[in-house]
C-alpha positions in Angstrom: 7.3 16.6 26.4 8.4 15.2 23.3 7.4 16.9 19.4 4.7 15.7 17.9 5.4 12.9 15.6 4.9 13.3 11.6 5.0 9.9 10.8 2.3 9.4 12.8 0.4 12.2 10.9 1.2 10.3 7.8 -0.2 6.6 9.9 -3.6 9.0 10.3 -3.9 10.2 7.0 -3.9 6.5 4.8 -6.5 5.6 7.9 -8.7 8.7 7.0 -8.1 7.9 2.8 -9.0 4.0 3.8 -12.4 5.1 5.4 -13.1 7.6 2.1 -12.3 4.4 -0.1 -14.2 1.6 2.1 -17.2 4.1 2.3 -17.2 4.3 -1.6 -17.3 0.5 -1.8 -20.6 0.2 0.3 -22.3 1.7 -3.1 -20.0 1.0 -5.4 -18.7 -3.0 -5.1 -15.3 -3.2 -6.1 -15.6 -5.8 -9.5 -14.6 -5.9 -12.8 -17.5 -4.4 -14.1 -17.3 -1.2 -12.1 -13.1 -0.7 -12.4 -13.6 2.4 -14.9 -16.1 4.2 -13.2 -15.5 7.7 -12.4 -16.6 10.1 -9.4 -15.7 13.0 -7.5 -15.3 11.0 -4.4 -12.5 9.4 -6.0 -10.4 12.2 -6.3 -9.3 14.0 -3.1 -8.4 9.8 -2.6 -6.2 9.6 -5.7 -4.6 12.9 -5.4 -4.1 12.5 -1.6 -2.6 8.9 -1.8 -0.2 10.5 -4.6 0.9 13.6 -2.9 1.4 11.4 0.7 4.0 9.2 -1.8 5.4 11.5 -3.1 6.1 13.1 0.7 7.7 10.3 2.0 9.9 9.5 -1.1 11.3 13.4 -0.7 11.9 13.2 3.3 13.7 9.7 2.4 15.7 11.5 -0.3 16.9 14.1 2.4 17.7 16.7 -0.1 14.5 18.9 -0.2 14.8 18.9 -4.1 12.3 18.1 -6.6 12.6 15.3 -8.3 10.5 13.4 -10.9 8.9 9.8 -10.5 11.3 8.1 -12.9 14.3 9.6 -10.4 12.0 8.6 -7.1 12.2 4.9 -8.9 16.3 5.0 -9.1 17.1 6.1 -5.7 14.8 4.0 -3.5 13.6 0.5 -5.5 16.9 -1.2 -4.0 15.9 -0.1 -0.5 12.0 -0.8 -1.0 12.0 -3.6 -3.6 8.7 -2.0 -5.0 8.8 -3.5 -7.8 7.3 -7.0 -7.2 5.8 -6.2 -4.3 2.2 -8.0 -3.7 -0.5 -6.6 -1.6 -3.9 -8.2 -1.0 -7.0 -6.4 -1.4 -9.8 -7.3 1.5 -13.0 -7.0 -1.1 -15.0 -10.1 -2.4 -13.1 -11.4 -4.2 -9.9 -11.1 -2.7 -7.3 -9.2 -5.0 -3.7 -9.3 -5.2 -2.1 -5.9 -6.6 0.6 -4.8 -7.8 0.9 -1.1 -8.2 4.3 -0.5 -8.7 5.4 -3.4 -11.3 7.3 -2.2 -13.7 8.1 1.6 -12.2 11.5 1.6 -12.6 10.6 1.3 -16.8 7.5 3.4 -16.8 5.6 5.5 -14.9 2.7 3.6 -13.8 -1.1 4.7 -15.2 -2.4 5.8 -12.2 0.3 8.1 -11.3 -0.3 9.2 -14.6 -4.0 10.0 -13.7 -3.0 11.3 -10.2 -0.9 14.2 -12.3 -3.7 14.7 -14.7 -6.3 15.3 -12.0 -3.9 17.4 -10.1 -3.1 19.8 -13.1 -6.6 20.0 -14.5 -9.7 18.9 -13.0 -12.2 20.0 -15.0 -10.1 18.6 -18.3 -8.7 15.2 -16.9 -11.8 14.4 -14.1 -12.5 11.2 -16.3 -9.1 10.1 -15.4 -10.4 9.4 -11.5 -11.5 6.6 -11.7 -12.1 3.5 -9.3 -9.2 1.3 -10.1 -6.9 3.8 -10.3 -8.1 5.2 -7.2 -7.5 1.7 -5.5 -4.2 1.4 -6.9 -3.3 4.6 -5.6 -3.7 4.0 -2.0 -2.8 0.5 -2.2 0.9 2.1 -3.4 1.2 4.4 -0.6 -0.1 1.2 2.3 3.2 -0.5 0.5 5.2 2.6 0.7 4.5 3.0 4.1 4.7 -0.7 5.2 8.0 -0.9 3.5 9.6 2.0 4.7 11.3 1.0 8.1 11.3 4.6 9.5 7.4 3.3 9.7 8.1 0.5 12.4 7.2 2.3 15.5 4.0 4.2 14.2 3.3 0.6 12.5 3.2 -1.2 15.9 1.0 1.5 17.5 -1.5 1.4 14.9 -1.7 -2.1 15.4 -0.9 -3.7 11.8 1.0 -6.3 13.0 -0.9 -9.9 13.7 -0.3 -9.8 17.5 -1.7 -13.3 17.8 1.9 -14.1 15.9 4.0 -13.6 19.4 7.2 -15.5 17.7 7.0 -12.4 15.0 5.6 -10.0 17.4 9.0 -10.5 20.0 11.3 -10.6 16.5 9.9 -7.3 15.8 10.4 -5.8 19.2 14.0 -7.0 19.1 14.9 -6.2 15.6 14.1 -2.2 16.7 16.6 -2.6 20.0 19.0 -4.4 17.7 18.6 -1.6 14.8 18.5 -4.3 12.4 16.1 -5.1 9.6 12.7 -6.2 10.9 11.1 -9.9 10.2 9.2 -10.5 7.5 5.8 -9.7 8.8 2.5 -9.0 6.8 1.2 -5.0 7.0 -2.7 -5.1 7.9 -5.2 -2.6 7.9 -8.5 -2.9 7.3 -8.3 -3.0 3.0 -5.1 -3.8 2.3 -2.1 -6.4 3.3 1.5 -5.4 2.4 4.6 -7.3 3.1 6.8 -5.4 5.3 9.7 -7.1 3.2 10.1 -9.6 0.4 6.5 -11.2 -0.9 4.1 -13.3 0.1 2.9 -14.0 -3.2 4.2 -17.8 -4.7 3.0 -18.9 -8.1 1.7 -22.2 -8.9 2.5 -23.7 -12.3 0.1 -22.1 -14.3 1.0 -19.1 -12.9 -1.4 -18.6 -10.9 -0.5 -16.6 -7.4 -0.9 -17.6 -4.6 -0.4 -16.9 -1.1 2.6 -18.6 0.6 1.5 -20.8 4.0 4.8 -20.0 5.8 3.6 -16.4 6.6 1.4 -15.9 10.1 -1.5 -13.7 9.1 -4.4 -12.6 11.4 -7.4 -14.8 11.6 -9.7 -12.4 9.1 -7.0 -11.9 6.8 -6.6 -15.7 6.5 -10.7 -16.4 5.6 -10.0 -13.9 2.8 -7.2 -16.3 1.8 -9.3 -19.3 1.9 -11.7 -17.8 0.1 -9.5 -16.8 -2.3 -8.0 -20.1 -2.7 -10.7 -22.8 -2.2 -13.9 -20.8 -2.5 
């Protein structure tokens, strides 16, 4: 009987956050307007989201030290390429986030407000709010999505476009191989990550967009559309 599998403890958990964070946006749309509201359901999101990141960025620095953000963004930005990574956000209207632009310069706001909310609740609860909320869990699909040791638990969950048999097969073999896997769009129900490299293109008035060579899954693609032509 094999051990039980943490990485697929770590699969569950972003599925249980997602579910906190989707229920939240049946009452609470995700616009503009409402980005700076604060509530209590936000926070075991943010401070969960945070502490799964900061989990994974430990066990891929395989020393068991402690080690600050800024240090987190020196050791693994060449192997993740955080940096410019795009993911899309499933609300209407589609987003395209960027949570950790700039990290390797400054500690990003909302892992700021994560370690306010962690060290004093009653002081920093204003800091919960819903964008930084999003932003948080939005970092830790990319974390995940981008962290190869994912791959297996990945495929289980089914967040891979299986429709896309060309990428589907390249996948497969890139694991018997042990090489790098294709570049493949990350799923769930919220959020879209790039497994590797972007999807994201800019237009020239710098507007993003989404590049047509990637194979996404029939509902991701309507959000797309929307997006683009709606």
């Amino acid at each position: 009987m094999r051990d039980e599998d943490p990485l697929h403890f770590i699969v569950s958990n972003f599925r249980s956050l997602e579910s906190q964070l989707m229920d939240c946006m049946e009452y609470i749309p995700y616009i503009r307007q409402n980005m700076d509201t604060v509530s209590p359901k936000f926070v075991p999101i943010l401070i969960e989201s945070c502490s799964i990141i900061d989990s994974i960025f430990s066990h891929m620095a395989s020393d068991n030290g402690h080690h600050h953000f800024k240090k987190f963004s020196m050791m693994h930005e060449e192997r993740l390429q955080l940096e410019e990574a795009s993911s899309l956000l499933l609300v209407s209207p589609m987003q395209i986030l960027q949570p950790f632009k700039g990290w390797t310069r400054v500690q990003p706001e909302w892992w700021r407000a994560y370690n306010k909310v962690k060290h004093d609740r009653i002081g920093n609860y204003s800091a919960a709010t819903y964008i930084y909320t999003v932003l948080a869990l939005v970092g830790l699909h990319q974390v995940i999505a981008r962290s190869w040791i994912f791959l297996e638990n990945l495929m289980k969950a089914g967040w891979f476009n299986e429709a896309d048999t060309e990428g589907w097969l390249e996948l497969v073999g890139s694991r018997h191989a042990c090489s790098g896997p294709p570049d493949l769009p990350v799923e769930t129900k919220l959020v879209v990550s790039p497994i590797r490299d972007t999807f994201i293109e800019s237009t020239d008035g710098n507007c993003p967009v989404v590049s047509q060579e990637w194979k996404f899954s029939a509902r991701v693609t309507n959000y797309i559309w929307d997006h683009e032509w709606g």
